[in-house]
N, C-alpha and C positions, 0 to 999 in steps of 0.2 A: 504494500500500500504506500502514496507517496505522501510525504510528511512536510508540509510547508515550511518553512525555514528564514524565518525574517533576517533579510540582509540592510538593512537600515541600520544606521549607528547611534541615532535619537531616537526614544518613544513619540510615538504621536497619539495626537490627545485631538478631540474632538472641541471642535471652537468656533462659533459663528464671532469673526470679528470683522468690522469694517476695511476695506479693502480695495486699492488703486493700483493701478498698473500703465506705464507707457512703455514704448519701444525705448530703450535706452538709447540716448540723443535724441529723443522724440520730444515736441514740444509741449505739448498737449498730455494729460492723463484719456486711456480709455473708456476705462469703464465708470461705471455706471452704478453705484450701491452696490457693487459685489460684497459678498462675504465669502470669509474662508469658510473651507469645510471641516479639514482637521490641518494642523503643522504640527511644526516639529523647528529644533533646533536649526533644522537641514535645510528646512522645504513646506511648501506648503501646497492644499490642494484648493480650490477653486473652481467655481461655473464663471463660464465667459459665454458673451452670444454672439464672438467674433470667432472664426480660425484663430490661432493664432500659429504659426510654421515652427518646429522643429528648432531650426537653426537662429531664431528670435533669442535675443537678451533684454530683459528688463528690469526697466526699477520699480518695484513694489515697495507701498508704503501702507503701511497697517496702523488702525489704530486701537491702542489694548483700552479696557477698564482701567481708571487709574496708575494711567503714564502717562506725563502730560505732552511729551513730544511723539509725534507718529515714529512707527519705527519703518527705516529706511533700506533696501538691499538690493545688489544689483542681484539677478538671477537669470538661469536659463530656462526652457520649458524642456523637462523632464519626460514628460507624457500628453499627449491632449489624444479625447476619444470624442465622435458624436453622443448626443444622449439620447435616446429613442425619441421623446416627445420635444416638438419643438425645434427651432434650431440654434437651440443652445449648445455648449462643450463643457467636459470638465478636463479640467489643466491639472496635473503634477508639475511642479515647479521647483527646483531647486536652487536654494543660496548660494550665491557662489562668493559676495564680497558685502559686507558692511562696517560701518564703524564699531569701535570695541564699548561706545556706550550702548548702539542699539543691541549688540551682542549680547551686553549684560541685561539690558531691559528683557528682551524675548526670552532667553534664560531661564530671568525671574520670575518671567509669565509663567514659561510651562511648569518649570518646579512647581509653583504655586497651584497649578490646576491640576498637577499629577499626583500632587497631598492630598485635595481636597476627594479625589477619586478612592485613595485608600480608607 
């Protein structure tokens, strides 16, 4: 029988938090009231009602409960699938660069919501 085997180096924790995205060098933010789905230290997942390609880099900025500046990271997209209904996507996204205060902030986050789970 085959044994699934999480290769992720972060837990991920389930989180609707407010959420923007442009093309990195892009002027403009995309979206539109997105929320995350779940993240993690790493990455994080996401519905978009664009494509978005593969080889795409962006800057996502989130914003947590009780941190008063958005947290900032440039990232790639990881995964994107269509979703049956609609024509929405959902994105895996991974972190590839931030500074070491929003570092600490997201951190804090998940530690904090991965307490409140035990």
């Amino acid at each position: 029988m085959f044994e699934f085997q999480e290769k992720r180096k972060h837990p991920r924790i389930r989180a609707s938090v407010p959420l923007r995205y442009k093309e990195l060098g892009g002027k403009s933010y995309l979206s539109k009231g997105a929320l995350t789905k779940d993240l993690s230290e790493g990455g994080v997942r996401f519905n978009s009602d664009k494509f978005i390609s593969l080889a795409c880099h962006l800057v996502v900025e989130m914003s947590f409960p009780s941190i008063a500046q958005p947290v900032k990271t440039i990232s790639k997209i990881a995964w994107i699938r269509k979703l049956p209904a609609g024509d929405s996507y959902e994105v895996g996204n991974q972190f590839l660069a931030m500074s070491s205060e929003d570092e600490r902030a997201l951190s804090l986050y998940t530690d904090r919501m991965l307490d409140k789970k035990v």
